[in-house]
ZALUMDO-218223 format. One line per field, with one value per residue (C-alpha): chain; residue number from 1; x, y, z. Coordinates in nm, 2 decimals. Each point is the difference from the previous one (the first is absolute). Layout:
<rs>
ch <- [A ...]
i <- [NUM ...]
X <- [X ...]
Y <- [Y ...]
Z <- [Z ...]
</rs>
This chain:
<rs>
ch <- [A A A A A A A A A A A A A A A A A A A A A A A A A A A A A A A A A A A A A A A A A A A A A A A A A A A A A A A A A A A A A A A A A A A A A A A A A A A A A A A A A A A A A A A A A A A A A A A A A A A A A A A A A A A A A A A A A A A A A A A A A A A A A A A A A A A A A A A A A A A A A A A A A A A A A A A A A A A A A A A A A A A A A A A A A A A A A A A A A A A A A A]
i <- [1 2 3 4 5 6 7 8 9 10 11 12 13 14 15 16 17 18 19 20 21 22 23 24 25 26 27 28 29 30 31 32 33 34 35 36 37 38 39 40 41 42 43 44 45 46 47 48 49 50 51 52 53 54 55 56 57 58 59 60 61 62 63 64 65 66 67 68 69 70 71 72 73 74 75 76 77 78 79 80 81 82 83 84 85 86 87 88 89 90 91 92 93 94 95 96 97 98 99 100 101 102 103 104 105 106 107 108 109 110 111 112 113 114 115 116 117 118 119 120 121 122 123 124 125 126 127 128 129 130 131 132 133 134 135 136 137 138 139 140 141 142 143 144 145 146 147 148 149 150 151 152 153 154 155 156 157 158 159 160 161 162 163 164 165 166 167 168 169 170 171 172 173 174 175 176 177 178 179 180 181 182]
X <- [0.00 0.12 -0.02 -0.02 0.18 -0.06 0.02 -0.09 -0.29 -0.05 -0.36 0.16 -0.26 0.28 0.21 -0.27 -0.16 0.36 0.04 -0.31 0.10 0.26 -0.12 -0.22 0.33 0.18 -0.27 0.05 -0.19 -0.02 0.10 0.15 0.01 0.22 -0.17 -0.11 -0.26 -0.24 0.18 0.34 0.12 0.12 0.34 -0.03 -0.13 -0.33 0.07 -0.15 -0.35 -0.05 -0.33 -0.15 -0.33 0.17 0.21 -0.22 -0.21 0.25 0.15 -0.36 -0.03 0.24 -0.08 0.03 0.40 0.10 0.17 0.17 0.17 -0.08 0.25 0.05 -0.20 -0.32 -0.27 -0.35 -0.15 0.17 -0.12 -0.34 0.01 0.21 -0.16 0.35 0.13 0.31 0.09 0.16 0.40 0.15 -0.09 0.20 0.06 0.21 0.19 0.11 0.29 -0.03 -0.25 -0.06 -0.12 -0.14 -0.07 -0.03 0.31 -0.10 0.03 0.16 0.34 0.39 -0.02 -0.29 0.03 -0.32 0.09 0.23 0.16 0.33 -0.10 -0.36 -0.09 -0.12 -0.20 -0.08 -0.11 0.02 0.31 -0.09 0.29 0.11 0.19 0.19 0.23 0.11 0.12 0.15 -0.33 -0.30 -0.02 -0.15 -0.23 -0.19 -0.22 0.06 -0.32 -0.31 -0.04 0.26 0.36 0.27 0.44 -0.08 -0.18 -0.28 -0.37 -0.02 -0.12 0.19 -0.14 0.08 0.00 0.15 0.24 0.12 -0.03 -0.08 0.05 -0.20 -0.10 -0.38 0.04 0.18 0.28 0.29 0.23 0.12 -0.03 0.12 -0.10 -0.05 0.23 -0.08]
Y <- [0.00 0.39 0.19 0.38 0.10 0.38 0.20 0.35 0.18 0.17 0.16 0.12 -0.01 0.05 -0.23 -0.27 0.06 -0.02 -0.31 -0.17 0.09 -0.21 -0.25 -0.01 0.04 -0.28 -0.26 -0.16 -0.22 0.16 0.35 -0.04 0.31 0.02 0.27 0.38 0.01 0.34 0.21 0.15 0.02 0.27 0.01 0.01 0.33 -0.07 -0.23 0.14 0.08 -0.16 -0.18 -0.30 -0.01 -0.06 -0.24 -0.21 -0.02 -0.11 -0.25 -0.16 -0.02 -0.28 -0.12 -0.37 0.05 0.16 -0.15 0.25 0.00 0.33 0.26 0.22 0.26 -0.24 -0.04 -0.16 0.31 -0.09 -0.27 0.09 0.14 -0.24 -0.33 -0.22 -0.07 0.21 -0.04 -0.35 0.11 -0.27 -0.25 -0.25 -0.09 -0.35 0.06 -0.35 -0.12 0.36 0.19 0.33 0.19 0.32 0.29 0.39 -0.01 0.19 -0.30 -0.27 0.14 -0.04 0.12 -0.31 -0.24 -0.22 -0.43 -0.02 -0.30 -0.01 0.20 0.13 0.39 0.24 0.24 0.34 0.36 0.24 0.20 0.15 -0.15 -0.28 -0.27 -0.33 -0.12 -0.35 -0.08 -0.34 -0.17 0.21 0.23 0.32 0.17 0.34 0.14 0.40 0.20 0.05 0.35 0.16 -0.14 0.06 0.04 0.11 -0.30 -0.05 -0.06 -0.36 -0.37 -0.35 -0.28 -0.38 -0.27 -0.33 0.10 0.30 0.36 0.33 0.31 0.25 0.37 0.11 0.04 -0.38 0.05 -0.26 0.15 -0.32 -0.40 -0.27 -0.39 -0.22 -0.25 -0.37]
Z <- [0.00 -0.06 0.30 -0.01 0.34 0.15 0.30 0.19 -0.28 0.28 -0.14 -0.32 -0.27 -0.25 0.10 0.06 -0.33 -0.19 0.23 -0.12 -0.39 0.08 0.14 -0.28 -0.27 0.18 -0.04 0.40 0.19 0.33 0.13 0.35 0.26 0.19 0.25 0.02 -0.22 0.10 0.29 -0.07 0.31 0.23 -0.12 -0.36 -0.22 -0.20 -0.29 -0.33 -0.06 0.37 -0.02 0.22 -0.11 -0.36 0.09 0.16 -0.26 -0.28 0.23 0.08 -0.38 0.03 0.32 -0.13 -0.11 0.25 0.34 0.28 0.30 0.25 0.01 0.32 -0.19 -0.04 0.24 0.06 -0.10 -0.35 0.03 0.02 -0.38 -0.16 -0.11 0.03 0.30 0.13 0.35 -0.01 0.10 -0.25 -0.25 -0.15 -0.36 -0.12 -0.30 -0.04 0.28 0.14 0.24 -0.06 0.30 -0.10 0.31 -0.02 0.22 0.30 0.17 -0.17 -0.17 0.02 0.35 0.11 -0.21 -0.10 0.03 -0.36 -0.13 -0.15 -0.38 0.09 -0.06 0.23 -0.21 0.16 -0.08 0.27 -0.07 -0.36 -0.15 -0.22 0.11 -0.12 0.29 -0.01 0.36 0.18 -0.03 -0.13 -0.26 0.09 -0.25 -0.03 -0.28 0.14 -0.03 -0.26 0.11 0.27 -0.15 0.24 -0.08 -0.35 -0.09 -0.27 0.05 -0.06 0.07 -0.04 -0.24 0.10 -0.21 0.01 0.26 -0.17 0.13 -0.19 0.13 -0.22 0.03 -0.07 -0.43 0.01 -0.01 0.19 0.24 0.19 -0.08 0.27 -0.02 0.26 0.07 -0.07]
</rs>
């Protein structure tokens, strides 16, 4: 299956509506969140054309591809408009030998480590940056942000499929591509 991978929309319109187009463009299975949907927290500025309401309602449109993880921006009153669940704090995904364990990374990051095998992936948002860090055991893996892009980075998402990574910004095009190890 092709995964589309994304984190921190933050209640950009823009940005989820460019999201979505790609979504659309890169022909995936599922779209996985990986946290702040709506709010955009106290310590970020407005994301563009900042609009909940919006948002909500073109995520719900495809409420049947999408699965999430809460972010530390996402509550139950978020919960209360959107028609997929969000407040689970990680889900798994096997990708062969290998577990993926996706998390907004509040709470499950580098610093607390979620139960990894020798070559799993702990895939987080959180920090507004992309990442690709292979380390003794786990590789660690971050799409950056839809909306609020952080250290000069690009609005983007990551596609997976068959064990291969793809960093891409918004209009599609690769920055970053990593395989899994067999």
């Amino acid at each position: 299956m092709r995964w589309m991978i994304a984190s921190d929309i933050h209640g950009s319109e823009y940005y989820c509506k460019k999201l979505l187009e790609a979504y659309d463009r890169e022909n995936a299975g599922r779209l996985l969140l990986l946290g702040d949907i709506l709010y955009h927290g106290p310590r970020n500025d407005l994301p563009r054309d900042y609009n909940t309401k919006s948002v909500a309602k073109m995520l719900n449109e495809h409420k049947k591809d999408i699965l999430c993880v809460r972010g530390n921006c996402d509550t139950e009153v978020d919960q209360m408009v959107l028609a997929f669940p969000i407040l689970a704090d990680y889900c798994v995904i096997a990708e062969g030998e290998h577990l993926i364990y996706a998390t907004h990374g509040h709470i499950f990051n580098e610093k607390n480590l979620p139960p990894l095998h020798q070559g799993d992936v702990l895939l987080h948002g959180h920090t507004h940056v992309p990442v690709c860090k292979e380390r003794g055991n786990y590789t660690c893996l971050n799409p950056g942000s839809v909306s609020i892009p952080k250290e000069e980075s690009w609005h983007g998402y990551l596609i997976l499929e068959n064990g291969v990574f793809v960093w891409k910004d918004l209009d599609g095009e690769e920055k970053i591509v990593w395989k899994l190890r067999e």
